[in-house]
N, C-alpha and C positions, 0 to 999 in steps of 0.2 A: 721682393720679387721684381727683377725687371720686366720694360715692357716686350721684352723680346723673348722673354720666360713666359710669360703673360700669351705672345703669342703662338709660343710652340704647345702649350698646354691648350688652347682653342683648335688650335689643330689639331693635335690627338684626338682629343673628344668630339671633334667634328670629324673624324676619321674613324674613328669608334663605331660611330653612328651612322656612317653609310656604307661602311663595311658589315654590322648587323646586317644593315637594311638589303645590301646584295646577299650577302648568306639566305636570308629567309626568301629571297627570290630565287636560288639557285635549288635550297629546301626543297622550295613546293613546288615550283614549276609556274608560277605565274607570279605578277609585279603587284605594286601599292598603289597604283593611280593609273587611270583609265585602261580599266580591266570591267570584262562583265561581273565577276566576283575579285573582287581586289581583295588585298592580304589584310591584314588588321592588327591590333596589340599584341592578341596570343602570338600571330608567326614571328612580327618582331622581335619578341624575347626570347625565343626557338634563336631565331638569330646570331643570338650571343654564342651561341653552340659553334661556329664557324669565325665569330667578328677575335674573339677570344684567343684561340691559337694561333689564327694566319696573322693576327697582329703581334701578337706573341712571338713569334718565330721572327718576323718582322723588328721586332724589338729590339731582340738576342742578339740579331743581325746587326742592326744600326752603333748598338753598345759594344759590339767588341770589337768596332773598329774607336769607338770614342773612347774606351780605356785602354787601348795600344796604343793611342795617341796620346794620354794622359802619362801613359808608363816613359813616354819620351820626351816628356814635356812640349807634346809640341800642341800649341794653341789652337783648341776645336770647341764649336756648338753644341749643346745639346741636339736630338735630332729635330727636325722637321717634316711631320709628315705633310702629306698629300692628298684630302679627300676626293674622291670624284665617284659619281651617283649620277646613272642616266635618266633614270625613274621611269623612264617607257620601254626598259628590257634591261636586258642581263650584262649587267657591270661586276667587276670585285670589288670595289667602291675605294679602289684609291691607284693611287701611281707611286706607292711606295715610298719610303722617304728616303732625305739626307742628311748627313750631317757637315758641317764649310769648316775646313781648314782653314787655319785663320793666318797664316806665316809658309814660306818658304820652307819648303823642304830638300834639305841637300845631302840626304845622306840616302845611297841604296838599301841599308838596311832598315833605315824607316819606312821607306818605303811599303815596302816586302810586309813587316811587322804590323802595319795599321792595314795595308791590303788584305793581309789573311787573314788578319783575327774575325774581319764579321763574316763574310761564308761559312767558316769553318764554325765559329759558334752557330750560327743559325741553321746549318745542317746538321750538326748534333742535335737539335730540340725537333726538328722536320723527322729526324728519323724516330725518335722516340714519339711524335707526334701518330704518323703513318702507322708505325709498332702498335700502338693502342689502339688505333681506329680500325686495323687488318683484323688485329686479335681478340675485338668485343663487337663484330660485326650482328646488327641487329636480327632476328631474322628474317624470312621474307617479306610475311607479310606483314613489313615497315612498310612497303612500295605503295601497297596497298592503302596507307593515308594519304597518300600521293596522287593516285592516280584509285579510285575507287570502282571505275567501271571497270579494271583487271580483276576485282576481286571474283567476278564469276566463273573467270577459267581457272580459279583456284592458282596451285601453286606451279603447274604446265603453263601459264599466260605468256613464258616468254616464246613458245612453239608459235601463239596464234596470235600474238597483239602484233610484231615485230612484223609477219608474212604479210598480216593484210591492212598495216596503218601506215599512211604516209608518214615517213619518218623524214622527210626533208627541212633542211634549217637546223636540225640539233647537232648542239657541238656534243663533241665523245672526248674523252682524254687521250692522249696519245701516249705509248707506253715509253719506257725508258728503264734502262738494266734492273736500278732499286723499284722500281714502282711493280716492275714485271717478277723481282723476287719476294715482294711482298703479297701477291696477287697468289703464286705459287707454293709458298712452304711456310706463311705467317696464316694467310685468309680459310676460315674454314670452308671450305667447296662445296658444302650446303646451304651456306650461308654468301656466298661470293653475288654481289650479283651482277646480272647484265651490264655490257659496258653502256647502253643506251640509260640505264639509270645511277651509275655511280655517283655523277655529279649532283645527286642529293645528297649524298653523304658529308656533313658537314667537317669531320675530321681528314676524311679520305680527301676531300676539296682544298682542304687547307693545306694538308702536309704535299700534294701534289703541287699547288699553285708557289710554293716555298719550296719546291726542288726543281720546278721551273724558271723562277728567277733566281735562285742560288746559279745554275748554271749559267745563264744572260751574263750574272756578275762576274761568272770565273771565265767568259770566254779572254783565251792571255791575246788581247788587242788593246792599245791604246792605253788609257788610262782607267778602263775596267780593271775590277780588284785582281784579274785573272789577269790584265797587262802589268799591273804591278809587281803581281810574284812571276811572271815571266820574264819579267826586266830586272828583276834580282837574282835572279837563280841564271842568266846570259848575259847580264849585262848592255849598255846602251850599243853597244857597237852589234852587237848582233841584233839585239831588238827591233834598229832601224830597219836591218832584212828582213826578220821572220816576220815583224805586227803586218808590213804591207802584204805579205804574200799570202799568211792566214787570212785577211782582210777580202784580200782577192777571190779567194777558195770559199770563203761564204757568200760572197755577195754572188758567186757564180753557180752555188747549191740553191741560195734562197728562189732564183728568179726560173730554172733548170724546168725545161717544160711548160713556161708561159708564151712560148713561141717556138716550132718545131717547122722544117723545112718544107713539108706535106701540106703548110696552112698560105703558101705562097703559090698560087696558080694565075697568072698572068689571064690566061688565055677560059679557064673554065669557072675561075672563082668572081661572082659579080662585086663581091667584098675585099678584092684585093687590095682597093686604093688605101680604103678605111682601113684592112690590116696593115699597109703597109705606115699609115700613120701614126697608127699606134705603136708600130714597131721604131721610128723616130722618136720617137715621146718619150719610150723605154728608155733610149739609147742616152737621150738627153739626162733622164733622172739619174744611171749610173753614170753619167759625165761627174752630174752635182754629188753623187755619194763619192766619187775620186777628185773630185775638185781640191781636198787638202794635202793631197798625198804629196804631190809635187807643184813648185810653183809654175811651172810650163805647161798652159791649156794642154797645148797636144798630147802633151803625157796622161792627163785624165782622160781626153777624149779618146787614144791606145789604149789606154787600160778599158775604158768602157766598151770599146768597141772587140778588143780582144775577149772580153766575158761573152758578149752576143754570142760571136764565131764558135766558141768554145761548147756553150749552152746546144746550138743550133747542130754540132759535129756530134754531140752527145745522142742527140735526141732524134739523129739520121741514124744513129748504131742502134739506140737501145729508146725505141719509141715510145716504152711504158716508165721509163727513167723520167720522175716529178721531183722538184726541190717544196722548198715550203714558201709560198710567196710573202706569208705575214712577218718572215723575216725580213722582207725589203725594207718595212718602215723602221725598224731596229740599225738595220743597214744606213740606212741615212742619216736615222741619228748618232750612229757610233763615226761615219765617213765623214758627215757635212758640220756635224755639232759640237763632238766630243773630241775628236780627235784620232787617227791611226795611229802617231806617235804617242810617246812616253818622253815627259820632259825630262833633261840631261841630268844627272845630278854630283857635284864636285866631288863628292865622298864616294869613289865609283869600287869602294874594297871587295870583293867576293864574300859569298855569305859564307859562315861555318856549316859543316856536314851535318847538324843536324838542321838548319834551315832548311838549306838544300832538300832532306828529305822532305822533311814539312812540306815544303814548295812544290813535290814532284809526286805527294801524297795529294792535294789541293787539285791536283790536275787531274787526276784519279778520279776524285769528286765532281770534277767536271761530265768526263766521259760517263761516269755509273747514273748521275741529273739528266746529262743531256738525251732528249725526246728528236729525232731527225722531222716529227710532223705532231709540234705538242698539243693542238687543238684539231682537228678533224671534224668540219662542217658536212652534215652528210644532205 
């Protein structure tokens, strides 16, 4: 065993381990270190109940892009994950892995080929994942080890905990097509519960959190698995059009209502100076998410400054019109890090018609994952 086997297997297992260790905090509702009643071994190993499939799926994911890659001989890593564990609150205890291409790749259809295969396996086990955790939902009174002082309003608690408890700071899951048909004609409806407590559920946690980043991967930008099969299935010459223009249309959803025209009062508001610098600040950071698009400043600073105008024309129509702001940081890192392009490739043949479907099935899977507001801080 090399030492670079050596050190993707520490990583797992160091990923292992702190993906438990969020599980059993997501579980119960409270963390392992500086807590009045901190968690212990038992909830640890409860843990696994969560650490288990979201890496699982996780897995499925990372491996089928590394034997698409194997099936075309082209030179790739085992995976490497990613632990990360906050330990003073609520983490998923990692940032996912990767696997590094190790060589040049010149052909579209490789592309396409290694791009697909891990979404596509890892949404196949996500769903089967979600399928089992809808259709053996515990009964109620699970919530109930959870939260023990509900257990006196019996099996009504959600009429009276919800009315009169500050519920500020908890995240809710945000729905999305599969997650909204599983909730509907898989979940038993006496058994469903409150969205304020789903994210106990360590299956329902997992196979959601895996239909969340299955979507991130399929958005078709860039060199996401999703720009991949969209630069196969149109090739580079159109791709250079469409990756910028979808690029522009989220980064103009994500930020959509963090500044509306009504918060600009010269004359009435004492805070305008201070909103207006923030509103500079904004303007600059979408400069740096379009800073790669094109090599001429003014053109990112167009483009950033056309999102603003756009955002702010929307939000004068339609005032209660919000994008998702946690998409900003995703934003930058797919504009300022990863890239908007898709690099060229010499072998630029069209795919055969069943790719093609693959490809335009894959996108499918996109729209049925994607969540317009996938976390909700209430």
């Amino acid at each position: 065993m090399t030492r670079t086997h050596l050190l993707q297997l520490f990583l797992f297992v160091l990923t292992l381990i702190t993906t438990t260790l969020s599980g059993a905090e997501w579980m119960f509702g409270n963390i392992f270190i500086l807590a009045d009643n901190p968690l212990g071994w038992p909830q640890f190993w409860q843990g696994f109940q969560f650490s288990i499939p979201f890496l699982g799926i996780l897995t499925v994911h990372e491996f089928g892009h590394y034997f698409a890659a194997k099936a075309h001989r082209v030179k790739v890593t085992l995976p490497y994950y990613i632990p990360l564990w906050f330990g003073l609150g609520h983490s998923i205890g990692t940032m996912g892995a990767f696997i590094r291409i190790q060589e040049l790749i010149y052909s579209r259809k490789k592309y396409f080929d290694i791009g697909i295969a891990g979404p596509l396996a890892g949404f196949v086990v996500a769903v089967g994942v979600l399928w089992y955790g809808f259709a053996n939902l515990p009964t109620l009174d699970y919530i109930f080890k959870i939260h023990p002082d509900y257990q006196k309003y019996g099996m009504g608690f959600a009429r009276v905990v919800y009315a009169n408890k500050d519920m500020s700071g908890q995240i809710l899951l945000g729905d999305n097509l599969l997650f909204s048909f599983f909730k509907t004609y898989v979940a038993d409806p006496t058994r469903l519960p409150p969205p304020q407590e789903i994210v106990h559920y360590p299956l329902i946690l997992a196979g959601y959190l895996a239909l969340f980043f299955t979507s991130l991967n399929l958005i078709p930008i860039g060199q996401l698995d999703g720009g991949h099969i969209l630069y196969g299935l149109i090739g580079n010459r159109a791709h250079r059009l469409v990756s910028p223009v979808l690029f522009w249309f989220f980064v103009a959803y994500a930020g959509l209502g963090l500044f509306k025209p009504t918060d600009f009062n010269p004359v009435r508001d004492p805070d305008y100076w201070q909103k207006m610098s923030y509103l500079g600040l904004y303007i600059f950071f979408l400069y740096l998410c379009f800073s790669r698009i094109a090599n001429d400043a003014r053109t990112s600073w167009l483009l950033a400054l056309s999102v603003v105008v756009a955002q702010l024309l929307v939000s004068f129509g339609w005032p209660a019109a919000v994008g998702y702001e946690g998409f900003l940081v995703f934003a930058f890192l797919l504009g300022r890090v990863l890239g908007v392009y898709h690099p060229p490739t010499q072998d630029d043949k069209p795919l055969n018609w069943q790719r093609r479907a693959l490809g335009w099935f894959a996108l499918l899977v996109f729209v049925l994952c994607f969540s317009a507001k996938p976390f909700i801080v209430t």
